[in-house]
Structures are given as C-alpha cells and as structure tokens.
C-alpha positions, 0 to 999 in steps of 0.5 A, a space after each residue: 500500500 503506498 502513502 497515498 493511498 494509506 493517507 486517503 483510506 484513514 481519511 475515509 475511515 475517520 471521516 466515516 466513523 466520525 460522523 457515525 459517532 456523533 450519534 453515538 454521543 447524542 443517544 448514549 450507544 457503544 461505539 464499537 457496533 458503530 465503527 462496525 457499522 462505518 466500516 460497511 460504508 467505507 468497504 464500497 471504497 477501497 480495496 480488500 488487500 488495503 484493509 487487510 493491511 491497516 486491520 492487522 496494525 489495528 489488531 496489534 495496537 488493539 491487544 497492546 492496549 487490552 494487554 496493558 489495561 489487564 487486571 486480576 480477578 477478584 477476590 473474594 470467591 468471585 475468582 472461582 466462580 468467574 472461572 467456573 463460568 468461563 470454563 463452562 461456556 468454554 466446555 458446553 457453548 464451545 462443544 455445542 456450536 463446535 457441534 453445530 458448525 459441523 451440522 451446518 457442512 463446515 470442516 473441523 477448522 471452520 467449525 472451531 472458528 464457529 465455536 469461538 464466535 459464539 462461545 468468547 464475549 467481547 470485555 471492550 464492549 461489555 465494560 464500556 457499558 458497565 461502572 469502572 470505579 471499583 468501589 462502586 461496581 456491583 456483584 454483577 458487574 464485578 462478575 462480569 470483569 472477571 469472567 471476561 479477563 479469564 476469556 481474553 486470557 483463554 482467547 490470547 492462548 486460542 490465538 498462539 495454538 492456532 499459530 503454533 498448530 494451524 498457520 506454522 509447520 514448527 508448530 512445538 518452536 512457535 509455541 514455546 517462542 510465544 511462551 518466551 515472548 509473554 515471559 519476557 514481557 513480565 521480566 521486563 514489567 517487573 524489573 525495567 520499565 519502572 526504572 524508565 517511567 521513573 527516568 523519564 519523570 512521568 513525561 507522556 510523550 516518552 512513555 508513548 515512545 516507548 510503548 510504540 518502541 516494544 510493540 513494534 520490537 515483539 511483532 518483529 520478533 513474533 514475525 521472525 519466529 513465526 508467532 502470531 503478532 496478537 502474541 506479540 503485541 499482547 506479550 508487549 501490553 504486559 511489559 507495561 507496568 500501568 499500576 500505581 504510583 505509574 498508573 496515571 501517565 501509562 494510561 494517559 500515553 498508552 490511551 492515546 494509541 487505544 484512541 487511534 488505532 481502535 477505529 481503524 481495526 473495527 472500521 476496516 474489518 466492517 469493511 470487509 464484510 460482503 454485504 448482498 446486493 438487493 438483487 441478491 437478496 433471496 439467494 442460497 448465499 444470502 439465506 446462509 449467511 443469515 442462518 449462519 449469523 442467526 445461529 451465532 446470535 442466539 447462541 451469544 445472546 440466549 445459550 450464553 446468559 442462560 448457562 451463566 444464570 444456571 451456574 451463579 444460581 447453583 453458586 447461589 447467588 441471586 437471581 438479579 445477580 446471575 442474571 444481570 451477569 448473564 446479560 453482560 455476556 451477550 456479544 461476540 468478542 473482539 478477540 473473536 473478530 481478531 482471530 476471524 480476520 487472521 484466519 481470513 488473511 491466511 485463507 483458512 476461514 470461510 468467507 460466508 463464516 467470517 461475513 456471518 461472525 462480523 454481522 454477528 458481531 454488529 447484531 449483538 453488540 447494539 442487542 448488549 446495548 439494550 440489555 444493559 439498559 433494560 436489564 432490570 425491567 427484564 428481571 422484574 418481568 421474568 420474576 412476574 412470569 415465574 421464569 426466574 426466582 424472587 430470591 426472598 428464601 434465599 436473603 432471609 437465609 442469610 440474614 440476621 433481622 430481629 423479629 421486633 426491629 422498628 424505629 430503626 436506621 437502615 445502613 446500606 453499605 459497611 464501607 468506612 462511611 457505613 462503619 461511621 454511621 454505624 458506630 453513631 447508632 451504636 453510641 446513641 443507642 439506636 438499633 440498626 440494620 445493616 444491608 450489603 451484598 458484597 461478598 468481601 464483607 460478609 464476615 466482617 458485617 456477620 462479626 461486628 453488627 447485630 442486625 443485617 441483611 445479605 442482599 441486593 439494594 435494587 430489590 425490593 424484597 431486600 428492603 422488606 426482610 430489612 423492616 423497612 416500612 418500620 424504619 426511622 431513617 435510611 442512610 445509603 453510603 455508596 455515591 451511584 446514582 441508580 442506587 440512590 435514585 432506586 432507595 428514593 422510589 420506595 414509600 417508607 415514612 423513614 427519613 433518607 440520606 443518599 450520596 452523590 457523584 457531584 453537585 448536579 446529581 446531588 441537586 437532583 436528588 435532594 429534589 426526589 425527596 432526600 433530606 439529605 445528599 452526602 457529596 464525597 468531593 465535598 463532604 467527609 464520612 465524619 460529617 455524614 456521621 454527624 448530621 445523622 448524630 444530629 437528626 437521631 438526637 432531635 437537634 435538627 429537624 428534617 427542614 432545617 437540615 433540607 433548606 440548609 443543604 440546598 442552600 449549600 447545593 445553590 452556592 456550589 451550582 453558582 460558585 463552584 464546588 471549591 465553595 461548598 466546603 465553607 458552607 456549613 
C-alpha cells in the first residue's frame, strides 16, 4: 500500500466513523457496533488487500492496549466462580456450536472458528457499558470483569495454538517462542520499565515512545519466529507496568494509541464484510449467511446468559445477580473478530463464516446495548412470569433481622462511611440494620453488627426482610446514582440520606425527596456521621437540615464546588 493511498483510506475511515459517532454521543450507544457499522460504508471504497493491511496494525495496537489495561480477578470467591463460568461456556457453548458448525457442512477448522464466535464475549464492549470505579461496581458487574479477563486470557492462548498448530509447520518452536515472548514481557514489567517511567519523570510523550518502541520490537520478533503478532503485541501490553504510583501517565500515553488505532481495526474489518446486493437478496448465499449469523446470535445472546444464570444460581447467588451477569455476556468478542480476520488473511476461514461472525458481531453488540439498559425491567418481568426466582428464601437465609426491629436506621453499605454511621447508632443507642451484598464483607458485617441483611439494594424484597416500612431513617453510603435514585422510589415514612457523584446529581436528588445528599468531593464520612448524630438526637429537624443543604447545593451550582466546603 503506498502513502497515498494509506493517507486517503484513514481519511475515509475517520471521516466515516466520525460522523457515525456523533450519534453515538447524542443517544448514549457503544461505539464499537458503530465503527462496525462505518466500516460497511467505507468497504464500497477501497480495496480488500488495503484493509487487510491497516486491520492487522489495528489488531496489534488493539491487544497492546487490552494487554496493558489487564487486571486480576477478584477476590473474594468471585475468582472461582468467574472461572467456573468461563470454563463452562468454554466446555458446553464451545462443544455445542463446535457441534453445530459441523451440522451446518463446515470442516473441523471452520467449525472451531464457529465455536469461538459464539462461545468468547467481547470485555471492550461489555465494560464500556458497565461502572469502572471499583468501589462502586456491583456483584454483577464485578462478575462480569472477571469472567471476561479469564476469556481474553483463554482467547490470547486460542490465538498462539492456532499459530503454533494451524498457520506454522514448527508448530512445538512457535509455541514455546510465544511462551518466551509473554515471559519476557513480565521480566521486563517487573524489573525495567519502572526504572524508565521513573527516568523519564512521568513525561507522556516518552512513555508513548516507548510503548510504540516494544510493540513494534515483539511483532518483529513474533514475525521472525513465526508467532502470531496478537502474541506479540499482547506479550508487549504486559511489559507495561500501568499500576500505581505509574498508573496515571501509562494510561494517559498508552490511551492515546487505544484512541487511534481502535477505529481503524473495527472500521476496516466492517469493511470487509460482503454485504448482498438487493438483487441478491433471496439467494442460497444470502439465506446462509443469515442462518449462519442467526445461529451465532442466539447462541451469544440466549445459550450464553442462560448457562451463566444456571451456574451463579447453583453458586447461589441471586437471581438479579446471575442474571444481570448473564446479560453482560451477550456479544461476540473482539478477540473473536481478531482471530476471524487472521484466519481470513491466511485463507483458512470461510468467507460466508467470517461475513456471518462480523454481522454477528454488529447484531449483538447494539442487542448488549439494550440489555444493559433494560436489564432490570427484564428481571422484574421474568420474576412476574415465574421464569426466574424472587430470591426472598434465599436473603432471609442469610440474614440476621430481629423479629421486633422498628424505629430503626437502615445502613446500606459497611464501607468506612457505613462503619461511621454505624458506630453513631451504636453510641446513641439506636438499633440498626445493616444491608450489603458484597461478598468481601460478609464476615466482617456477620462479626461486628447485630442486625443485617445479605442482599441486593435494587430489590425490593431486600428492603422488606430489612423492616423497612418500620424504619426511622435510611442512610445509603455508596455515591451511584441508580442506587440512590432506586432507595428514593420506595414509600417508607423513614427519613433518607443518599450520596452523590457531584453537585448536579446531588441537586437532583435532594429534589426526589432526600433530606439529605452526602457529596464525597465535598463532604467527609465524619460529617455524614454527624448530621445523622444530629437528626437521631432531635437537634435538627428534617427542614432545617433540607433548606440548609440546598442552600449549600445553590452556592456550589453558582460558585463552584471549591465553595461548598465553607458552607456549613
């Protein structure tokens, strides 16, 4: 491809994608389907061996930043149980479709790459939708990140086998040379990249040059040897060291790179779908590659969620947990797409098969936008319909609420904000009930309070077992705004007390009815446990302290939030 030519296809290509993300923006959907989506146009104008070209540096750098942004399982249980779900839809949705795509008249090979599009999730889209602040992130979504770091994991390792065993003849040097290259990758991590960002004093455009530096010197090195330059480029993402105290400027250069080559591999491989023409429409051809796209969409979007739902069930978790889990599953992953367009490129992949994944793909990635958004409203219906259980036996099982339980305040959350608040009822003599749903705390609530409730905030049969319609006061101490807005929807007589994002939220939900919103930025735990001291005394009625703190919100809206804080 020459620099003409190179020049006048990206200009296509973000003029394209550009314009398609506008509406993105205006109506709050994921990119990803979109850049799909400005692939399709851009696929009418240029040629199929320059997209193949520009796709191939896009999945490199793509990996390189997945590999960078990579992060542990959780703690707690969820490790094993995120395990036991991957291992799961890797064994029976992986043998299922692998079955399957050997039904449908494809040989051994196709049929694996069948099997990995409709079995592997895609984490880029899945946690783009989902909350990222960690101490905000729920059961469910926390299920969800782990499960898709042991897919992507297994997927990397999908890539090496298939480039050891099907694209190499020495298939036992590829794989240990992609072996060596990830180990490298760590000795370099944990030896010397933290001696050159400490060298270079945080400086963005060093760190940038020399994440270009290590990505480009292991593809070479994976050309060489016959790897995979997925390997290569992952094996560079783990040389980057982007943990605190490095954290900041790491993520600051290497997300520049994420920004400009992650369009550029999602709108060339759009482009390399073959979309039938309208007198096409009706023809054996067409009618397979949209059996063959429906097959692989049911599977991601039905099999899936329904065997992550049965195995979190038989873990005992939930049922809004497990199905909410399930639901944050249902796309094709990228690292499906990756190793579709590197069999295409080696000519090993059917070319109806890799037009089905990719439309696939598209289909599934805006049914994941939906799903999030009404995935609740889908529990409700399927508990309504007998589908899914209510979970009440499940809570009060283990749980802890006396019998005799009113006038109480009901904590959500035992953080160090729930722990103050906590210590405050204990002093002043009120009884308490303590709601949370994080595993990591079971023990610690269990040891140290007297009443508690193990459950979901988002259910109402949480807030039942809680004695809620007898509660004095509710003090919610996580800052998420469903969660707040959902404890506000309640028709209790206790009092409230939420927690804010920032200032505009916090109006917003003082308008609701709180009687009053902790803002984190602008209010410590000390002083929630404070005003919830003062409102169990009697020393300040639930007025005064309303018009107090909506005075305080008035002054922050006008002057700005650095002025809050002097507003007592």
């Amino acid at each position: 491809m020459s620099e003409v030519e190179i020049i006048a296809t990206l200009t296509l290509i973000f003029a394209v994608a550009s314009v398609l993300l506008l509406v993105a923006s205006r109506y709050s959907l994921p990119t990803v389907p979109l850049y799909l989506l400005a692939g399709v146009v851009v696929g009418g104008f240029v040629d199929e061996t320059q997209l193949l070209d520009l796709a191939q540096w896009g999945i490199a750098f793509l990996v390189f930043a997945f590999a960078v942004h990579l992060e542990p399982l959780e703690e707690g249980g969820l490790e094993a149980d995120s395990v036991l779900v991957a291992v799961g839809q890797l064994v029976v949705t992986g043998g299922i479709m692998y079955a399957v795509g050997l039904g449908l008249g494809f040989d051994e090979l196709n049929a694996v790459y069948f099997a990995i599009a409709g079995t592997f999730s895609s984490s880029l889209v899945a946690l783009s939708l989902l909350e990222r602040r960690i101490r905000l992130r729920s059961v469910h979504e926390r299920l969800a990140e782990s499960i898709h770091f042991v897919e992507d994991v297994a997927a990397i390792l999908v890539v090496l086998l298939l480039s050891a065993f099907v694209y190499a003849d020495a298939s036992v040097v590829v794989l240990l040379a992609g072996f060596g290259m990830i180990l490298v990758g760590f000795a370099i991590r944990y030896t010397l990249f933290g001696l050159l960002t400490d060298f270079a004093e945080g400086d963005v455009e060093i760190l940038m040059l020399t994440g270009v530096s290590l990505i480009i010197g292991f593809i070479a090195i994976a050309e060489f040897t016959g790897v995979s330059i997925v390997v290569g480029a992952f094996a560079a993402g783990l040389a980057v060291d982007s943990t605190y105290p490095h954290d900041v400027e790491v993520i600051d250069a290497i997300g520049s790179l994420e920004d400009f080559f992650t369009p550029i591999f999602f709108v060339t491989l759009g482009a390399l779908v073959s979309i039938p023409s309208l007198s096409a429409v009706g023809s054996s051809a067409t009618l397979e590659l949209v059996g063959v796209g429906a097959v692989l969409v049911a599977s991601v979007v039905l099999l899936n969620p329904i065997l992550t739902y049965a195995i979190l069930r038989w873990r005992e978790y939930d049922s809004r947990a497990a199905l909410l889990t399930g639901l944050s599953l249902d796309q094709v992953s990228e690292f499906a797409l990756i190793i579709a367009i590197e069999a295409l490129a080696a000519e090993r992949i059917a070319p109806e098969l890799f037009d089905a994944i990719v439309l696939a793909a598209i289909v599934t990635m805006f049914v994941s936008t939906l799903t999030h958004q009404y995935g609740d409203d889908a529990y409700h219906w399927l508990v309504r319909a007998g589908l899914v259980g209510s979970d009440r036996e499940t809570i009060a099982a283990r749980s802890r609420v006396a019998d005799d339980l009113s006038d109480h305040v009901i904590v959500t959350g035992y953080d160090r904000e729930g722990q103050q608040i906590v210590d405050a009822c204990e002093s002043a003599g009120q009884p308490y009930v303590v709601i949370e749903s994080d595993p990591l705390r079971r023990e610690t609530v269990r040891d140290h309070c007297e009443n508690y409730v193990f459950g979901d905030t988002m259910l109402e049969t949480t807030w039942e077992i809680a004695r809620a319609e007898r509660a004095a006061l509710i003090v919610a101490t996580v800052p998420r705004q469903e969660w707040a807005e959902r404890v506000l929807t309640f028709d209790v007589a206790a009092e409230t007390i939420v927690r804010a994002g920032d200032v505009e939220s916090g109006a917003a939900l003082l308008e609701q009815g709180a009687v009053f919103v902790a803002i984190p930025d602008e209010l410590a735990a000390d002083q929630l446990r404070a005003h919830v001291e003062q409102l169990l005394a009697g020393d300040e009625s639930r007025e005064e302290l309303q018009e107090r703190f909506r005075a305080r919100l008035e002054q922050a809206v006008e002057y700005g939030p650095s002025d809050v804080t002097r507003i007592r």
